[in-house]
PyMOL Python script that loads the backbone (N, CA, C, O; Angstrom):
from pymol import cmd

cmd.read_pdbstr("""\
ATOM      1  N   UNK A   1      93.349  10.784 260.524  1.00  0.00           N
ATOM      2  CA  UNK A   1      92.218  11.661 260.284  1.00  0.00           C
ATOM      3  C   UNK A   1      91.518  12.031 261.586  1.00  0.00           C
ATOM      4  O   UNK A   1      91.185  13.155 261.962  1.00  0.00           O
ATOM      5  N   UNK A   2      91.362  10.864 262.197  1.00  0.00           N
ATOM      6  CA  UNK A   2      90.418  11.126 263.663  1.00  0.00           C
ATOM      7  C   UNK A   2      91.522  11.890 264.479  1.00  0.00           C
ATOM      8  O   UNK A   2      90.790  12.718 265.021  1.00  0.00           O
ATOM      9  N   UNK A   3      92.671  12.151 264.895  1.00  0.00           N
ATOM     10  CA  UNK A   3      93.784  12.935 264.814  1.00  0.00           C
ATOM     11  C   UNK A   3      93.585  14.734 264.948  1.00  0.00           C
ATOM     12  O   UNK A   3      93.617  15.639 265.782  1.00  0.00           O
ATOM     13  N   UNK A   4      93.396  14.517 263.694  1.00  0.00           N
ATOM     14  CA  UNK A   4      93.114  16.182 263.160  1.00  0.00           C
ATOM     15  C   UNK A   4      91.731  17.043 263.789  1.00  0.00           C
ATOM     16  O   UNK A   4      91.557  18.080 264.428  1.00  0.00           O
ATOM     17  N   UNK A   5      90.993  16.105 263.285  1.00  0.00           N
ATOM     18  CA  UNK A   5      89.335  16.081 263.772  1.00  0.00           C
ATOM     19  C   UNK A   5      89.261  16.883 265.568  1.00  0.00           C
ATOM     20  O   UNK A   5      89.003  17.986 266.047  1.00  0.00           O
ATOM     21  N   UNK A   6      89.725  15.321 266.123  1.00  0.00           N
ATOM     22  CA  UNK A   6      90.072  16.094 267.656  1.00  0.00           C
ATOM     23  C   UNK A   6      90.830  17.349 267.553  1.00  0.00           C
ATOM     24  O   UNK A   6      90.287  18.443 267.709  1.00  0.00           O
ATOM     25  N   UNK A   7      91.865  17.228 267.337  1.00  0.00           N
ATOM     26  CA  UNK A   7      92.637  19.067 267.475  1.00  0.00           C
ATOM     27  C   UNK A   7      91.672  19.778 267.243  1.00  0.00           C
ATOM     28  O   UNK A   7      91.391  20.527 268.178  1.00  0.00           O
ATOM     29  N   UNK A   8      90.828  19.878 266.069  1.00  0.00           N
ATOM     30  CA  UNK A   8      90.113  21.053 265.359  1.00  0.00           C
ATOM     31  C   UNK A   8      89.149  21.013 266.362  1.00  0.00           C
ATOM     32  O   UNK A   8      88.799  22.002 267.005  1.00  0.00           O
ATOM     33  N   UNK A   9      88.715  19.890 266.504  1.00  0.00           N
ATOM     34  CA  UNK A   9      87.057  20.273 267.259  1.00  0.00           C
ATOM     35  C   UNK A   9      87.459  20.543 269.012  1.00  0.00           C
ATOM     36  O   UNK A   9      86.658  21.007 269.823  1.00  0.00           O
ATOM     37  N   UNK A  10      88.554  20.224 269.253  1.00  0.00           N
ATOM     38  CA  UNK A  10      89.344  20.326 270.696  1.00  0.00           C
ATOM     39  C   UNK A  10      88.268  19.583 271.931  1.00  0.00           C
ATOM     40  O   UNK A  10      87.939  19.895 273.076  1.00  0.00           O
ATOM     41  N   UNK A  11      87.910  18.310 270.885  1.00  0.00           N
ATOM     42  CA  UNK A  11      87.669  17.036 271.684  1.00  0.00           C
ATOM     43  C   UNK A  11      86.668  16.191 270.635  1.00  0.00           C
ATOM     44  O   UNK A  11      86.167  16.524 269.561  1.00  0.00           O
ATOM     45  N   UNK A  12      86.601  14.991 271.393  1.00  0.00           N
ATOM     46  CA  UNK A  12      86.617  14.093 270.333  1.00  0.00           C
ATOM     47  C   UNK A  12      85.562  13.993 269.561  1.00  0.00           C
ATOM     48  O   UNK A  12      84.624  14.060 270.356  1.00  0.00           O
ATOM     49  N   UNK A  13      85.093  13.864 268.409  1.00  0.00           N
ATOM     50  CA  UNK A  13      83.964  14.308 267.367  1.00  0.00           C
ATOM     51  C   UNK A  13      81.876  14.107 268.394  1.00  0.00           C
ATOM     52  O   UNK A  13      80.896  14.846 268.475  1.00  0.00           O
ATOM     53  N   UNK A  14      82.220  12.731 268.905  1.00  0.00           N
ATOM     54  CA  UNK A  14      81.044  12.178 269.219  1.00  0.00           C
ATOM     55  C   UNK A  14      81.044  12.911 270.857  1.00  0.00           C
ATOM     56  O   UNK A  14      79.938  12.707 271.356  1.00  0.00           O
ATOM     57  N   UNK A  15      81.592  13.376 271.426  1.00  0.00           N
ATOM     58  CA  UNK A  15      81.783  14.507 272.647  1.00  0.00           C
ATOM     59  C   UNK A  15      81.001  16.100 271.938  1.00  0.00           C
ATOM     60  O   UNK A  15      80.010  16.774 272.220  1.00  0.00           O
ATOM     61  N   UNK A  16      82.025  16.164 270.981  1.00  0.00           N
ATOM     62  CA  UNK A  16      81.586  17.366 270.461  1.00  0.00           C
ATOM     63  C   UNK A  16      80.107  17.426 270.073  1.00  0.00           C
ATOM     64  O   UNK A  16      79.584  18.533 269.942  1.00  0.00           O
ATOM     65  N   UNK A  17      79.446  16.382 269.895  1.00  0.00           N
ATOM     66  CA  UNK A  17      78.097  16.245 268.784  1.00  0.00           C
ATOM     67  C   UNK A  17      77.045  16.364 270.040  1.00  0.00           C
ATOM     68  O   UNK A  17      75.944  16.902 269.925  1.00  0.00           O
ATOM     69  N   UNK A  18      77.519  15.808 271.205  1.00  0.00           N
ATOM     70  CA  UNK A  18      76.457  15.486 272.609  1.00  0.00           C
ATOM     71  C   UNK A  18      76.581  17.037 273.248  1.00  0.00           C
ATOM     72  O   UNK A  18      75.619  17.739 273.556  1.00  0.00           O
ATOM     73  N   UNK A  19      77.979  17.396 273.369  1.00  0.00           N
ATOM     74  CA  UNK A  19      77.733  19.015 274.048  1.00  0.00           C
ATOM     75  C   UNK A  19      76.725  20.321 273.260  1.00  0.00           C
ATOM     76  O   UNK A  19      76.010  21.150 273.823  1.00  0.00           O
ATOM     77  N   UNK A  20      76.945  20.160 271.989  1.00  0.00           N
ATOM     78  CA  UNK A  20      75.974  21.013 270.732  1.00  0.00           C
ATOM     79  C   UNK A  20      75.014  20.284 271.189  1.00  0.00           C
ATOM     80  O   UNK A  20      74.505  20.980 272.068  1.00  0.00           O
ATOM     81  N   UNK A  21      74.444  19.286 271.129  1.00  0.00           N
ATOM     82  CA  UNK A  21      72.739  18.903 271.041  1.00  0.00           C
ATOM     83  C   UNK A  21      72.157  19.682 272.001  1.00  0.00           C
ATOM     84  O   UNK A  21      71.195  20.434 271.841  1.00  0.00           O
ATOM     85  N   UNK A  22      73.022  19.395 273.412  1.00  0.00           N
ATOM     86  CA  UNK A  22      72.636  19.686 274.951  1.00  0.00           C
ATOM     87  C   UNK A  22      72.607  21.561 274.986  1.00  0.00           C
ATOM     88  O   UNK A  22      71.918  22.214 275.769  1.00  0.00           O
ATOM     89  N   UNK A  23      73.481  22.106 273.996  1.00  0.00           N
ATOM     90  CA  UNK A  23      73.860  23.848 274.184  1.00  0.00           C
ATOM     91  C   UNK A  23      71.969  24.039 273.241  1.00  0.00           C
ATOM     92  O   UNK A  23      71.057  24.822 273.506  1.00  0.00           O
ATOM     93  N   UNK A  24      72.037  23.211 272.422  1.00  0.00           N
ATOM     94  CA  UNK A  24      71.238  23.567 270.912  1.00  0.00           C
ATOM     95  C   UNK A  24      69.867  23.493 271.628  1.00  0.00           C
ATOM     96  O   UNK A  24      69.067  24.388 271.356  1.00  0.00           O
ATOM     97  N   UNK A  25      69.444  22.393 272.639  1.00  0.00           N
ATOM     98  CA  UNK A  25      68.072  22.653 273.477  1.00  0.00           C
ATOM     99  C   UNK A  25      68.078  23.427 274.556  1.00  0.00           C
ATOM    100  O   UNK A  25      66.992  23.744 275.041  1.00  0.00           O
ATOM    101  N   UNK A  26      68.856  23.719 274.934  1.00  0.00           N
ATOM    102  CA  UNK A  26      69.064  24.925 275.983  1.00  0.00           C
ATOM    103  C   UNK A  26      68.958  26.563 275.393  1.00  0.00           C
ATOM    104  O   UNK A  26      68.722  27.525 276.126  1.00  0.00           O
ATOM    105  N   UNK A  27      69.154  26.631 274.119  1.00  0.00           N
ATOM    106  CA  UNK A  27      69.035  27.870 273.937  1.00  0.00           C
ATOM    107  C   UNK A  27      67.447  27.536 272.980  1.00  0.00           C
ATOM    108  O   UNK A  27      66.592  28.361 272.656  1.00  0.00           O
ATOM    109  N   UNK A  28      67.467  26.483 272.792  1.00  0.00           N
ATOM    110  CA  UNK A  28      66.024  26.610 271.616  1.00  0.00           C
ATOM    111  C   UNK A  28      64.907  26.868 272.975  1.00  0.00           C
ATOM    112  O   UNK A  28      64.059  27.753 272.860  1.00  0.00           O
ATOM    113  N   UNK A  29      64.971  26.134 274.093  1.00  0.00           N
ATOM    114  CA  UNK A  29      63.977  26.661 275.056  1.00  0.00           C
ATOM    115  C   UNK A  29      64.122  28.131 275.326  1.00  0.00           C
ATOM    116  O   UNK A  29      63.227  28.959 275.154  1.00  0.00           O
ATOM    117  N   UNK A  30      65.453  28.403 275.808  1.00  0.00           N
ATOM    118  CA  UNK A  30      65.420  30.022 276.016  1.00  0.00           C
ATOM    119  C   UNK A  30      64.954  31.127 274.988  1.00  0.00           C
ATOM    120  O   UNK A  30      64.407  32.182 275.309  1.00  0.00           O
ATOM    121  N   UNK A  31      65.241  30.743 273.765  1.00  0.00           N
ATOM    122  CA  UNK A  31      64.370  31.213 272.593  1.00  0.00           C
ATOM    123  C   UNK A  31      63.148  30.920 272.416  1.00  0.00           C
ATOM    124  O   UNK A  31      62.541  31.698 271.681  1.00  0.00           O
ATOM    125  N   UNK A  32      62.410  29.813 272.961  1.00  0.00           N
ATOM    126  CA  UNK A  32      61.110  29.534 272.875  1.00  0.00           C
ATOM    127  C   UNK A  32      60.427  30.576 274.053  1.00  0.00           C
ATOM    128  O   UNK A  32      59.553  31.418 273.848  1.00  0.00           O
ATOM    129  N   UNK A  33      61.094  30.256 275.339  1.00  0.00           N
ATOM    130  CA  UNK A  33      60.398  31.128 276.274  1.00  0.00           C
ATOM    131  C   UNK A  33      60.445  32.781 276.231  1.00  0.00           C
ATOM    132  O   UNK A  33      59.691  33.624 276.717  1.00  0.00           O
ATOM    133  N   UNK A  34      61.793  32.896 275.349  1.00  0.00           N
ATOM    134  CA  UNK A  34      61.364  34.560 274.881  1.00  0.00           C
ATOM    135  C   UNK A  34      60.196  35.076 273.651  1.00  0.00           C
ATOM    136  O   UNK A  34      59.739  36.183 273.367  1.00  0.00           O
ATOM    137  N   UNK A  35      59.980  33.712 273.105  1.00  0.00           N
ATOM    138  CA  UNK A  35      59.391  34.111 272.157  1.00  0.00           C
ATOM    139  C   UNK A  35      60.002  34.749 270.653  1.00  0.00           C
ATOM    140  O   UNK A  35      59.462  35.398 269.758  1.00  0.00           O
ATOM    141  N   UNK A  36      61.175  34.310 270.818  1.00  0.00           N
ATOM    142  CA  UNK A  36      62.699  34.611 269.728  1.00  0.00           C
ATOM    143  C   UNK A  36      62.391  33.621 268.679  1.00  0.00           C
ATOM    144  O   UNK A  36      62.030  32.446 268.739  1.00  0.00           O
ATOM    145  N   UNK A  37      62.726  34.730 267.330  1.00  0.00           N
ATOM    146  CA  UNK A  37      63.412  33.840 266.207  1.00  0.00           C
ATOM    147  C   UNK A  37      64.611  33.924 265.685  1.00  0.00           C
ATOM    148  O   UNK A  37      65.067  35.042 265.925  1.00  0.00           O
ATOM    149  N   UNK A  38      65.329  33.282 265.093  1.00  0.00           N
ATOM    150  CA  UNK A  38      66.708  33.356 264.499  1.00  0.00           C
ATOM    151  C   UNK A  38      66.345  34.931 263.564  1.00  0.00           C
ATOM    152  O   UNK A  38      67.270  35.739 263.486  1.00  0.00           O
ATOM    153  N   UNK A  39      65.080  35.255 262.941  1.00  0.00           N
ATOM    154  CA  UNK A  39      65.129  36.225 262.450  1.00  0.00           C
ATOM    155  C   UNK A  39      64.927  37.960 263.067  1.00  0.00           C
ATOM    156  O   UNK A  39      65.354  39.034 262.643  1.00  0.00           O
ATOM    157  N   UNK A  40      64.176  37.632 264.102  1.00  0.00           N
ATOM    158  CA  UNK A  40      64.299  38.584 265.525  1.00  0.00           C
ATOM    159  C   UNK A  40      65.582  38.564 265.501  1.00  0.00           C
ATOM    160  O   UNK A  40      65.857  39.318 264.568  1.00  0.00           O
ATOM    161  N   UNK A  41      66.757  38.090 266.035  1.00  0.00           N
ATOM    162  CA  UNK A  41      67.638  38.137 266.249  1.00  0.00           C
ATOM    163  C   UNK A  41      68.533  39.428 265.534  1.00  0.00           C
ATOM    164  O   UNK A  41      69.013  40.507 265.882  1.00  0.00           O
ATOM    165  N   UNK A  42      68.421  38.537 264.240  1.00  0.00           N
ATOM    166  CA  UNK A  42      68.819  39.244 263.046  1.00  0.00           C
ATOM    167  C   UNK A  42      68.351  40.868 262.837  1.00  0.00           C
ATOM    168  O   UNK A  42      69.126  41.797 262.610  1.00  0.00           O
ATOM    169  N   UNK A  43      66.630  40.974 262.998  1.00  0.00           N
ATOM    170  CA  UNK A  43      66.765  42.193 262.688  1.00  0.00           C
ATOM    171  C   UNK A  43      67.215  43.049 264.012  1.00  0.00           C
ATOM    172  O   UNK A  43      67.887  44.059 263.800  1.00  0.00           O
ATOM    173  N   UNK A  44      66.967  42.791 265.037  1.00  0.00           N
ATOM    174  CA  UNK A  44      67.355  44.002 265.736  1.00  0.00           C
ATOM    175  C   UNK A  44      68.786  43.802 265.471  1.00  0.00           C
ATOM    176  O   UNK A  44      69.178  44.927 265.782  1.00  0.00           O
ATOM    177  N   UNK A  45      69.936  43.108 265.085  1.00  0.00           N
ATOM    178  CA  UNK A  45      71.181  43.651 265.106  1.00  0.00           C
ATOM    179  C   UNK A  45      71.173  44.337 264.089  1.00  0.00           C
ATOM    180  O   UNK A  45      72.107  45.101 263.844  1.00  0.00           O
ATOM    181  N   UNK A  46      70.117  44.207 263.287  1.00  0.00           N
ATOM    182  CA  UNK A  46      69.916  45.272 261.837  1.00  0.00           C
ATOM    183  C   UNK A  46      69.536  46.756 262.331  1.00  0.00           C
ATOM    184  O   UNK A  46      70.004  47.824 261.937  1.00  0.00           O
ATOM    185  N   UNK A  47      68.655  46.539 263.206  1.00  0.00           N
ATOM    186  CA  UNK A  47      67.811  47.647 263.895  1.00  0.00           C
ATOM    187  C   UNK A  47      68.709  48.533 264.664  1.00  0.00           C
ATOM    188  O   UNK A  47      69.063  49.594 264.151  1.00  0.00           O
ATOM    189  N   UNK A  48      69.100  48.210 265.812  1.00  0.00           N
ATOM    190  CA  UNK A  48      70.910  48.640 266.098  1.00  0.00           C
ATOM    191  C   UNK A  48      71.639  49.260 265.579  1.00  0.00           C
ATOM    192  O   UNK A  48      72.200  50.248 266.055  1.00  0.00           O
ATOM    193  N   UNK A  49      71.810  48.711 264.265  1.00  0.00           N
ATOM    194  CA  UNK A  49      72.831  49.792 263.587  1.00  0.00           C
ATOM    195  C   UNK A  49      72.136  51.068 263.093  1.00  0.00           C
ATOM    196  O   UNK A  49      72.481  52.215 263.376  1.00  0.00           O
ATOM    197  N   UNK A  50      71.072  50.690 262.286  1.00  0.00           N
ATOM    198  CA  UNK A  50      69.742  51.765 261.780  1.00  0.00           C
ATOM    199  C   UNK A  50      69.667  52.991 262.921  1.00  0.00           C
ATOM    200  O   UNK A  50      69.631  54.195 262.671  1.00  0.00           O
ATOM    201  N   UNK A  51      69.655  52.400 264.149  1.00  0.00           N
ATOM    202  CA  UNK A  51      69.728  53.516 264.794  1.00  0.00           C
ATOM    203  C   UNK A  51      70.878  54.351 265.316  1.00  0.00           C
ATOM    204  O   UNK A  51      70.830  55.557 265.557  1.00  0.00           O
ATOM    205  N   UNK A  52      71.894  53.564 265.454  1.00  0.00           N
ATOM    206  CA  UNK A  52      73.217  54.220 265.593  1.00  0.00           C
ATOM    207  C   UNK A  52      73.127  55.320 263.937  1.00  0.00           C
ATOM    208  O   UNK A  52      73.324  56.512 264.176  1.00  0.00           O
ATOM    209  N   UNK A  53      72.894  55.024 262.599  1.00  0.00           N
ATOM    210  CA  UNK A  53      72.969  55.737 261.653  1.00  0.00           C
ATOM    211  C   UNK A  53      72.180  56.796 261.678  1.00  0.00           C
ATOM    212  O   UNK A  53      72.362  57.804 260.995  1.00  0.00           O
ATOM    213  N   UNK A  54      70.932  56.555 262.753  1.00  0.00           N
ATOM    214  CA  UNK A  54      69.683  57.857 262.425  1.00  0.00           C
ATOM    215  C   UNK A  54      70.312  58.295 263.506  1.00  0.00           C
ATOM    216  O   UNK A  54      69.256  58.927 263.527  1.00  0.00           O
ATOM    217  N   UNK A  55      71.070  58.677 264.611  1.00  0.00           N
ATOM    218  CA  UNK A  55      71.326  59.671 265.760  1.00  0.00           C
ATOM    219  C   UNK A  55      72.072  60.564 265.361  1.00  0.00           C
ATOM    220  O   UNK A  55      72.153  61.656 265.923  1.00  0.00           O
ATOM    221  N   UNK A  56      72.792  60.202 264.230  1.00  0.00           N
ATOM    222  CA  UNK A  56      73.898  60.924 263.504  1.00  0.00           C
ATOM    223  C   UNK A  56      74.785  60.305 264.197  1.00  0.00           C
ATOM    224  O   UNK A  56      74.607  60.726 265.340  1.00  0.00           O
ATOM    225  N   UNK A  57      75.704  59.502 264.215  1.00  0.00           N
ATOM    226  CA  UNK A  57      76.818  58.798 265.141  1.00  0.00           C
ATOM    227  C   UNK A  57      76.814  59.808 266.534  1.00  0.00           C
ATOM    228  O   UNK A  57      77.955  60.235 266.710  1.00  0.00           O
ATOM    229  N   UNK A  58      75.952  60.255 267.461  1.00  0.00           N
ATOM    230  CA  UNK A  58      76.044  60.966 268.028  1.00  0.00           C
ATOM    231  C   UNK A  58      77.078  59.753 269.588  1.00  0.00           C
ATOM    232  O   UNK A  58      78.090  59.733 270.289  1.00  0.00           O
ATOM    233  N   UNK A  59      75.904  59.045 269.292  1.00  0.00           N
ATOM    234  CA  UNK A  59      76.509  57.766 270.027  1.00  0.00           C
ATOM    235  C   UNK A  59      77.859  57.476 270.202  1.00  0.00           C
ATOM    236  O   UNK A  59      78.079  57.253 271.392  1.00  0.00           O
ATOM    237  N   UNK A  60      78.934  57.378 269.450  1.00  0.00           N
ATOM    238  CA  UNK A  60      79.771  57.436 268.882  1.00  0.00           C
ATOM    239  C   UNK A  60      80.541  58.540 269.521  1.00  0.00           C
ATOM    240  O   UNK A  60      81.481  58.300 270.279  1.00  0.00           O
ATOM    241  N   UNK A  61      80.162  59.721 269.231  1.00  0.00           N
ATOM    242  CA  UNK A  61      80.658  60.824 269.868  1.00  0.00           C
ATOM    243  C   UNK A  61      80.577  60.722 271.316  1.00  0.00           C
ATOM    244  O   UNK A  61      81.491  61.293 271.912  1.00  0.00           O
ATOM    245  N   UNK A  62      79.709  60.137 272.019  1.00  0.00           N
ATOM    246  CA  UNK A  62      79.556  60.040 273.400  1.00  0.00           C
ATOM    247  C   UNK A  62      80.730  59.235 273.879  1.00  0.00           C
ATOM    248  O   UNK A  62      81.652  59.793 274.474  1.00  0.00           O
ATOM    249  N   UNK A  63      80.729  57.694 273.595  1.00  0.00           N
ATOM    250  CA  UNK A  63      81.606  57.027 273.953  1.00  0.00           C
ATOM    251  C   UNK A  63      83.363  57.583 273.327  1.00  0.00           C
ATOM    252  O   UNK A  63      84.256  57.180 274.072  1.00  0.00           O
ATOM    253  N   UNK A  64      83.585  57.958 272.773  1.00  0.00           N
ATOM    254  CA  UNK A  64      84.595  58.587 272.287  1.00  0.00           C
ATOM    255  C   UNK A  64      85.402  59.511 273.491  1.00  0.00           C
ATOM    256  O   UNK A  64      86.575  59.606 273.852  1.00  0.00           O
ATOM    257  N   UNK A  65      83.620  60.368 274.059  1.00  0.00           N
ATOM    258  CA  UNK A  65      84.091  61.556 275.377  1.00  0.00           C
ATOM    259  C   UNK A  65      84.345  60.485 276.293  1.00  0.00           C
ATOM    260  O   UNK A  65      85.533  60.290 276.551  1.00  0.00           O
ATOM    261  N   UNK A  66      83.384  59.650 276.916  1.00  0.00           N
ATOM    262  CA  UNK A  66      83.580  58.572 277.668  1.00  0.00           C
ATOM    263  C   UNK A  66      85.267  57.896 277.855  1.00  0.00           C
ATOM    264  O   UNK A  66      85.972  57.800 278.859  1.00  0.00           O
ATOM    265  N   UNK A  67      85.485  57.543 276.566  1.00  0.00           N
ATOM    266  CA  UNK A  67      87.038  56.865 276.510  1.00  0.00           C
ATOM    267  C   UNK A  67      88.289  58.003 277.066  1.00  0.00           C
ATOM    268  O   UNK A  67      89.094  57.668 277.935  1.00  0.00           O
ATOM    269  N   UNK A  68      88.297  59.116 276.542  1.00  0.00           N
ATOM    270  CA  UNK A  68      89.102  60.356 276.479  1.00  0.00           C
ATOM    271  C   UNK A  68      88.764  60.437 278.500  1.00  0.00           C
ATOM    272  O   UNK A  68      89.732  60.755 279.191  1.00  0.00           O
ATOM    273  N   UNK A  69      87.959  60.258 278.924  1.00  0.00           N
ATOM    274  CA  UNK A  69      87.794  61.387 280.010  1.00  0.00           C
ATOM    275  C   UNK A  69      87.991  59.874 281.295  1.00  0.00           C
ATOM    276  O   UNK A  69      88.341  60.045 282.463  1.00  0.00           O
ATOM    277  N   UNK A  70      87.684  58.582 280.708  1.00  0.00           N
ATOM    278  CA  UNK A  70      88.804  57.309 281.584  1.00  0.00           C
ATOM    279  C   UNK A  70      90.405  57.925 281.099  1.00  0.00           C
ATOM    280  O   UNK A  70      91.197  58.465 281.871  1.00  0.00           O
ATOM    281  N   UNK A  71      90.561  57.753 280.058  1.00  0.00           N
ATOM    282  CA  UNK A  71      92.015  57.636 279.721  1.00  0.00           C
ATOM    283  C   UNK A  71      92.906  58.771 280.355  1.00  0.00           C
ATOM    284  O   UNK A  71      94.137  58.779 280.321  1.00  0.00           O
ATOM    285  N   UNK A  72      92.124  59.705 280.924  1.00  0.00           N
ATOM    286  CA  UNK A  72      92.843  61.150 281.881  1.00  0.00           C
ATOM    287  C   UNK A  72      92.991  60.792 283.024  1.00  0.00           C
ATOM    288  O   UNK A  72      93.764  61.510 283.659  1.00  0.00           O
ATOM    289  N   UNK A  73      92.382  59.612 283.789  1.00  0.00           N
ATOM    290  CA  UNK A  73      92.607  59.148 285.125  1.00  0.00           C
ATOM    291  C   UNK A  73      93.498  57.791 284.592  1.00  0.00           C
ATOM    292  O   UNK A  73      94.621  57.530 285.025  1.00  0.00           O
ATOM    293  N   UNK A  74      92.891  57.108 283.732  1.00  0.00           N
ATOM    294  CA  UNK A  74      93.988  55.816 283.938  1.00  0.00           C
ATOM    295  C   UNK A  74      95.504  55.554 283.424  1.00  0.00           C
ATOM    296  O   UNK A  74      96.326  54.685 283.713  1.00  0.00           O
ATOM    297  N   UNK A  75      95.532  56.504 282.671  1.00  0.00           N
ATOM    298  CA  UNK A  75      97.279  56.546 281.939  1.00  0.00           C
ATOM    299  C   UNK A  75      98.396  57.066 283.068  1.00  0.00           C
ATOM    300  O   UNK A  75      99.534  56.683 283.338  1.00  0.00           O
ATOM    301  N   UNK A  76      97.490  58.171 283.627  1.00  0.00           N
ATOM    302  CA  UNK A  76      98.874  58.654 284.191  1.00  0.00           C
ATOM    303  C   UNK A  76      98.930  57.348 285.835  1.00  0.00           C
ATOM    304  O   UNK A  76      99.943  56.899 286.370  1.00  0.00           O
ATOM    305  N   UNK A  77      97.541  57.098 286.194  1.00  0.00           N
ATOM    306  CA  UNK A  77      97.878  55.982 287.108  1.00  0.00           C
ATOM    307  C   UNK A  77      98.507  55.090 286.623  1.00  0.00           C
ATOM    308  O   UNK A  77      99.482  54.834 287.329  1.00  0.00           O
ATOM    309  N   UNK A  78      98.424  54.352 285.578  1.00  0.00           N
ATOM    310  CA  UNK A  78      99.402  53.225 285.129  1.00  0.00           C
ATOM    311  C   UNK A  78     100.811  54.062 284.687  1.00  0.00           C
ATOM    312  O   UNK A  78     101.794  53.325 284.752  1.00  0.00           O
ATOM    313  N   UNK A  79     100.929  54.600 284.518  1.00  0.00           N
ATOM    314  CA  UNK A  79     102.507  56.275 284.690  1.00  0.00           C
ATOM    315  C   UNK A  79     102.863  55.679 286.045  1.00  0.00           C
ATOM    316  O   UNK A  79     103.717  54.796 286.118  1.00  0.00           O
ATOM    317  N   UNK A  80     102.295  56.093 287.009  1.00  0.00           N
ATOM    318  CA  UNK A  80     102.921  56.257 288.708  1.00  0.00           C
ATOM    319  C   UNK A  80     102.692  55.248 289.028  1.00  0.00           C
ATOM    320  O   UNK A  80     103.093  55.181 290.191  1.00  0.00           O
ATOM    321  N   UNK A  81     102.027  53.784 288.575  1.00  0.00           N
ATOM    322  CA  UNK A  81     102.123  52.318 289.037  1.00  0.00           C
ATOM    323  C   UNK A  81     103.411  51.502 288.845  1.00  0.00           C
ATOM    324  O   UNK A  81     104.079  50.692 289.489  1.00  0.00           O
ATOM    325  N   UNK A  82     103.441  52.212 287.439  1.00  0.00           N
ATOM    326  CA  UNK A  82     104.969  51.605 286.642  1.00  0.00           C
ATOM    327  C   UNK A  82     106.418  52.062 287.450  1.00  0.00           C
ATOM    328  O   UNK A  82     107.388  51.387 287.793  1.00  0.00           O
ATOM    329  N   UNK A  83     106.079  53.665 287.606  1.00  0.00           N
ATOM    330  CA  UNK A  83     106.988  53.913 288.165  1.00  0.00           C
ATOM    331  C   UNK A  83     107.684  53.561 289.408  1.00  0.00           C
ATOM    332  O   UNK A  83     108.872  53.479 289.718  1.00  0.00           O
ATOM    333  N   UNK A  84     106.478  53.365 290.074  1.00  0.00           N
ATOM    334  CA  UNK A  84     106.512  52.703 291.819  1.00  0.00           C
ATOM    335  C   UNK A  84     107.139  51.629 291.720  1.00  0.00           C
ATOM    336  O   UNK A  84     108.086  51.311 292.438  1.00  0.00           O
ATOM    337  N   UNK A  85     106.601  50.871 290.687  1.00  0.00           N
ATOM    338  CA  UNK A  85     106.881  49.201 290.869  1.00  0.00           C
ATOM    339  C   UNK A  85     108.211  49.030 290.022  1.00  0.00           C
ATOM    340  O   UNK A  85     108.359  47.831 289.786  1.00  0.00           O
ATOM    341  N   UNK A  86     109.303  49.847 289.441  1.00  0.00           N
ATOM    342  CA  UNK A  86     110.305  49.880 288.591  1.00  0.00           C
ATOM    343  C   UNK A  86     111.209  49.115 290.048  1.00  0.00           C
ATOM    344  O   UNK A  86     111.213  49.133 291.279  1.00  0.00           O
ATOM    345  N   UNK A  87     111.974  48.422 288.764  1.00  0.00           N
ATOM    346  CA  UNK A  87     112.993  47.722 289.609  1.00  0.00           C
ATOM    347  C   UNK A  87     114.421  47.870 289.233  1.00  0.00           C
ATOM    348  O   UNK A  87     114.761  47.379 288.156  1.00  0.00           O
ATOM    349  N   UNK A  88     115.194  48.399 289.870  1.00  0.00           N
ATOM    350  CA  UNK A  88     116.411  48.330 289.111  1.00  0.00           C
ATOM    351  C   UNK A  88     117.763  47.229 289.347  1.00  0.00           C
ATOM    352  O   UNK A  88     118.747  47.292 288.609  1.00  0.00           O
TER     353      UNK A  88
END
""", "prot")
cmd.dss("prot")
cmd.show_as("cartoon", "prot")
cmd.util.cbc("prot")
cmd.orient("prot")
């Protein structure tokens, strides 16, 4: 059983329990000093989307041009990288 435990937790249970305590007050201060709640949290990833929905996905459309107008410089460079570096 203690076996399995380690694999899953990818070290040993009472390791695992001391690194969480030590992560769990490190972020409860950093949340204290922001002045954060688990429910802050929550809504702005709520809030986030709300607004991605009120722009009209315009957002969306931006990064879309964004991707299209990398992918015109980086394809054909990885084209003439491949080609350079072909080995026969």
């Amino acid at each position: 059983m203690s076996d399995r435990a380690t694999r899953f937790l990818g070290d040993t249970p009472g390791r695992v329990i001391v690194k969480l305590i030590l992560v769990s007050l490190v972020v409860g201060v950093v949340m204290h000093a922001f002045n954060w709640t688990p429910y802050d949290i929550l809504w702005n990833i709520r809030d986030f989307f709300v607004r991605i929905w009120n722009m009209g996905f315009s957002a969306l459309s931006r990064f879309a041009d964004y991707l299209l107008l990398g992918a015109a410089v980086v394809i054909p460079a990885f084209i003439l990288l491949r080609i350079i570096n072909y080995k026969k």
